[in-house]
GUGUKOL-673813 format. One record per residue (C-alpha): residue in one letter; x, y, z. Coordinates in steps of 0.2 Angstrom, whole numbers, plus 2048, in hexadecimal, padded with zeros to 3 digits. Example, Ala and Ser with C-alpha at 12.3 -4.5 7.8 and 13.67 -1.06 7.14 Angstrom:
A83E7EA827S8447FB824
***
This chain:
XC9EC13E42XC91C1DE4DXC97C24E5BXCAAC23E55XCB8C30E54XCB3C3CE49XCBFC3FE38XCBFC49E2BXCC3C43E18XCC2C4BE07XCC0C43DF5XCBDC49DE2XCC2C49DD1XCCCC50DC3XCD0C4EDB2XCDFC51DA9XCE3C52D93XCEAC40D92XCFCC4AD8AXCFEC51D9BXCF9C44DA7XD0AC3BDA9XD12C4DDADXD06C54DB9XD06C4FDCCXCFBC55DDAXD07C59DE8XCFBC62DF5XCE7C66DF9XCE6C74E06XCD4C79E0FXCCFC89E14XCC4C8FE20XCC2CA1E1FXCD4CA7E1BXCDBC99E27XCE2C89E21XCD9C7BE2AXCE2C6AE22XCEEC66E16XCF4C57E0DXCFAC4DDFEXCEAC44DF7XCEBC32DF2XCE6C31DE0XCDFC20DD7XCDDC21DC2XCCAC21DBEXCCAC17DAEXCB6C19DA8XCB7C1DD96XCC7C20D93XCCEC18D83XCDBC1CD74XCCFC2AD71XCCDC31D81XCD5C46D80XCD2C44D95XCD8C3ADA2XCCEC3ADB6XCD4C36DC4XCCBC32DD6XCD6C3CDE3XCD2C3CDF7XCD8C3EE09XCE2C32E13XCD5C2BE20XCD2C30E32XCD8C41E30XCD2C48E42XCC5C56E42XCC7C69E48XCBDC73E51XCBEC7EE43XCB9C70E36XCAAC6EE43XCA5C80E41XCA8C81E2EXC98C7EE22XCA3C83E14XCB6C81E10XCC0C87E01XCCCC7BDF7XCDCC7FDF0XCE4C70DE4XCF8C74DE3XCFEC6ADD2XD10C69DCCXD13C67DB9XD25C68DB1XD2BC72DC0XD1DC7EDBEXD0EC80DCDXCFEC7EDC9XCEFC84DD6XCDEC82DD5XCD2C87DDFXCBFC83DE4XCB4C8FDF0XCA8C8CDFCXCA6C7BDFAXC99C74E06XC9DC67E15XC93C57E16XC93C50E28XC8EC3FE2BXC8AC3AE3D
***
């Protein structure tokens, strides 16, 4: 809505080998700006079933932010941000990470 609070949301997605996908969770993404975590959060996760059949070796899912996460002065500033995706898998961490991923800003 124009003119309404501003907020701040994140969305993507992954694949996993279909063997691993009922052993993997995504506990936690955490954004950096500079060296300086600026949100974390669980993501939400929804199954994205195009093409997946008996046959299929991968599995996506559809990951994103709660909504109405308030904006920062340093989410403001930022024109880029890095990623880090915190995965667990039979006790085991798993991080990911994705640099200097550009910031859309809708007004």
């Amino acid at each position: 809505m124009p003119g309404g609070e501003p907020s701040f949301h994140y969305s993507g997605t992954f694949a996993v080998e279909k063997q691993y996908a009922d052993k993997i969770k995504f506990s936690l993404v955490k954004i950096y700006y500079k060296d300086e975590i600026i949100h974390q959060s669980k993501p939400y996760l929804q199954f994205f079933d195009e093409g997946v059949d008996d046959t299929a070796k991968m599995i996506k899912f559809n990951f994103y932010s709660e909504q109405g996460i308030k904006v920062t002065e340093k989410m403001m500033i930022a024109e880029t941000v890095n990623f880090l995706f915190i995965f667990e898998s039979d006790n085991e961490v798993i991080e990911k990470e994705m640099k200097e991923i550009t910031l859309t800003r809708a007004y």
